[in-house]
C-alpha positions in Angstrom: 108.4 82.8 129.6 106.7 86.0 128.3 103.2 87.0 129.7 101.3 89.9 127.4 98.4 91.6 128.2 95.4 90.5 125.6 92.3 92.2 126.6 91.1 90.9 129.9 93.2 88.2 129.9 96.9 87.3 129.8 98.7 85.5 127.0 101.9 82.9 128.3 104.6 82.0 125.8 106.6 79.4 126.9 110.5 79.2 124.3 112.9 76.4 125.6 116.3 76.3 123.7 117.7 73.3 122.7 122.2 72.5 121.6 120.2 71.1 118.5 117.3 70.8 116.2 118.1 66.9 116.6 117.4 67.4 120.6 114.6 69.6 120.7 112.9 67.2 118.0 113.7 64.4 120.0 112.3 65.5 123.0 109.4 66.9 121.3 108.3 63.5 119.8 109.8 60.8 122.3 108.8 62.8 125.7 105.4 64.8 124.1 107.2 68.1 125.4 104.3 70.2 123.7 101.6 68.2 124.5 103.5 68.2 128.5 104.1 72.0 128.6 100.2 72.7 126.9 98.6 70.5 129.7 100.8 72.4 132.4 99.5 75.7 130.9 96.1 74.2 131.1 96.3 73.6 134.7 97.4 76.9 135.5 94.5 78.4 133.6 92.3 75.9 135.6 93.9 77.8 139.0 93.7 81.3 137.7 90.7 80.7 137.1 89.8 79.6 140.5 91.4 82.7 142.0 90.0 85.0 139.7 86.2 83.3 140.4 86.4 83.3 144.4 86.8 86.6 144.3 83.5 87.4 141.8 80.2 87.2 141.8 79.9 85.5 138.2 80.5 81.6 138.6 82.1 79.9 136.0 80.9 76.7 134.3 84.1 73.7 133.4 83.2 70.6 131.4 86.1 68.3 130.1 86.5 65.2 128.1 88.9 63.0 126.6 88.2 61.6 123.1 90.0 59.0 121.0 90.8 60.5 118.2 93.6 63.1 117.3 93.3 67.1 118.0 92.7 68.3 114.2 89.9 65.9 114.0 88.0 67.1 117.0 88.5 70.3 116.3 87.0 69.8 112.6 84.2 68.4 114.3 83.4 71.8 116.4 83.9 74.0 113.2 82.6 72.4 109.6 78.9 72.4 109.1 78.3 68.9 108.2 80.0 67.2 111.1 78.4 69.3 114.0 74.9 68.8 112.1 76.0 65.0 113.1 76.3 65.3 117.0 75.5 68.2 118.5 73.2 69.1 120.4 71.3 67.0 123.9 70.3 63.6 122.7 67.0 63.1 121.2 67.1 66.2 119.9 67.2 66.8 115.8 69.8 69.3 114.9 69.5 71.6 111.4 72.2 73.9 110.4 71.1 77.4 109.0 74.0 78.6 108.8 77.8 78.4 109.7 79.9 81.6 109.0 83.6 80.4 110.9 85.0 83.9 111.1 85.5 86.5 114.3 81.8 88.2 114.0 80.8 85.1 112.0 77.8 83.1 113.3 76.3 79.4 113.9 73.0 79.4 114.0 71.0 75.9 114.3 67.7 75.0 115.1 66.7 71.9 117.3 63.2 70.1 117.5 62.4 68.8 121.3 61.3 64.7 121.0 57.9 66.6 121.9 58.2 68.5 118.9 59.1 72.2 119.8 61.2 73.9 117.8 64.1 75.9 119.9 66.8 77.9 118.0 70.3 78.9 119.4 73.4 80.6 117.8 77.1 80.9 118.5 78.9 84.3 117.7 82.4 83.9 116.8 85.0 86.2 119.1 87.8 83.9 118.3 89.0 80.6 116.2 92.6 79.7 116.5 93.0 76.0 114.6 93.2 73.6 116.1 93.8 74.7 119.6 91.1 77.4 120.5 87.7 78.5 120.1 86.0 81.3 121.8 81.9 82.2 121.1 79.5 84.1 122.4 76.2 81.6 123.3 72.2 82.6 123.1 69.2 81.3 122.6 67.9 82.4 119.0 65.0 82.9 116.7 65.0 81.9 113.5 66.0 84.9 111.8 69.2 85.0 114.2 68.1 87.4 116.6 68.7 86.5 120.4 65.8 85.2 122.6 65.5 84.2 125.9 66.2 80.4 127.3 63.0 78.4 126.4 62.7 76.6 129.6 64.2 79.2 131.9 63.4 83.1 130.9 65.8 83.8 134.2 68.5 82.4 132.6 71.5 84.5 130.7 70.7 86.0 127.6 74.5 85.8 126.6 77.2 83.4 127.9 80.9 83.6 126.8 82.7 80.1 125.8 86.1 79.1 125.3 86.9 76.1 124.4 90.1 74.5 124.4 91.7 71.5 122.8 95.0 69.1 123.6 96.8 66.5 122.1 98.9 63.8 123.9 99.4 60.6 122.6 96.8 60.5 119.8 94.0 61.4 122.4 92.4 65.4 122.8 91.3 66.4 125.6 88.4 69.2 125.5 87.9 71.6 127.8 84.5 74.2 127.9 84.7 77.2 130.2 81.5 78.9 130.0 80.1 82.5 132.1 77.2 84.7 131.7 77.6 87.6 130.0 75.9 91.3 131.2 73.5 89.3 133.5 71.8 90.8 136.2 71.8 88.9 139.5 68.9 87.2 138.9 70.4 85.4 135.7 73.8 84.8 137.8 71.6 82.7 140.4 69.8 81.1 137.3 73.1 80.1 135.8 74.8 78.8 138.9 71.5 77.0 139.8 72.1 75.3 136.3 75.4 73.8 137.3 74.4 70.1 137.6 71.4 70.3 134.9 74.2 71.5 132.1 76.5 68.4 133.3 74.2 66.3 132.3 73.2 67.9 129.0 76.9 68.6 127.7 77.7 64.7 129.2 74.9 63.6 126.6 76.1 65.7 123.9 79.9 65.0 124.4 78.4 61.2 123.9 77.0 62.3 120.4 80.6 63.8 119.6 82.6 60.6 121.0 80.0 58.2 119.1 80.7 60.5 116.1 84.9 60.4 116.6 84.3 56.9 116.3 82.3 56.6 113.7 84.3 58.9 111.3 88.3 57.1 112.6 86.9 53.5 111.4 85.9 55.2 107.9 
């Protein structure tokens, strides 16, 4: 096991050596020893992250799914243009893609139109895209020349919030995981974001839906 600084964060390497390229294959396909090890990982991120989060004042937002459909897939569906125009977003809304530049400093910026007509923009800004296991973003409200606004229904809340999303494989089935924080937020916008907690579990449950309907869709084509 090797642990290396990266930033604010740590990076673990996990190397097991096998008698033989026959074993370690073996024990890789027959047992899911990636897939086992990655999920471990996971759950020591998951405790870290509690540790790390009791002792600040900036609460953390977790949403996780499991979808039917295979890792490269999902993450596809995060990362090409025409496939998040076809779920994301809350339901009843009507997603456009501007524009989708995938690269570190790259930008996603999308519009949506309310089922009462309004027209809200958002953007992602790209920090990190590791295929097909990683994504990380900065998240804002937008305009629609890309500049960053304030949250339509809630001015208090964070200009900026910091995602990272990761994906697993086991057995054919990825499991998503979103981690999201504010980002240089006063206190007020910390109390706005924590007071959001159950309001966002809703909206990502809806749009998770969109992406599971989507999987679907797209593995019986």
């Amino acid at each position: 096991m090797t642990f290396i600084v990266k930033g604010d964060g740590t990076e673990v390497t996990a190397r097991i050596e096998f008698e033989s390229a026959q074993l370690r294959n073996r024990v890789a396909k027959d047992h899911g020893a990636v897939e086992g090890l990655q999920h471990t990982l996971e759950r020591l991120d998951e405790e870290v992250s509690k540790v790390v989060n009791a002792g600040s004042a900036v609460p953390e937002f977790v949403v996780t799914r499991e979808f039917d459909a295979p890792r490269e897939l999902v993450f596809k569906a995060w990362t090409e243009r025409e496939r998040l125009a076809a779920w994301w977003g809350p339901k009843g809304f009507k997603i456009r893609v501007a524009k989708l530049d995938l690269r570190p400093g790259g930008i996603f910026h999308y519009s949506m139109t309310t089922p009462a007509g309004d027209e809200w923009w958002g953007r992602f800004v790209y920090r990190e895209i590791s295929p097909p296991e990683r994504l990380v973003y900065v998240n804002s409200f937008s305009n629609a020349e890309g500049g960053m606004t304030c949250a339509p229904m809630m001015p208090t809340f964070p200009l900026e919030t910091l995602s990272t999303i990761t994906f697993t494989e086991q057995n054919g089935r990825t499991t998503v995981t979103l981690r999201s924080t504010p980002m240089n937020a006063t206190e007020d916008e910390i109390l706005s974001f924590q007071g959001m907690h159950d309001s966002m579990q809703q909206g990502w449950g809806g749009t998770l839906d969109q992406l599971s309907a989507y999987l679907a869709q797209v593995s019986r084509t």
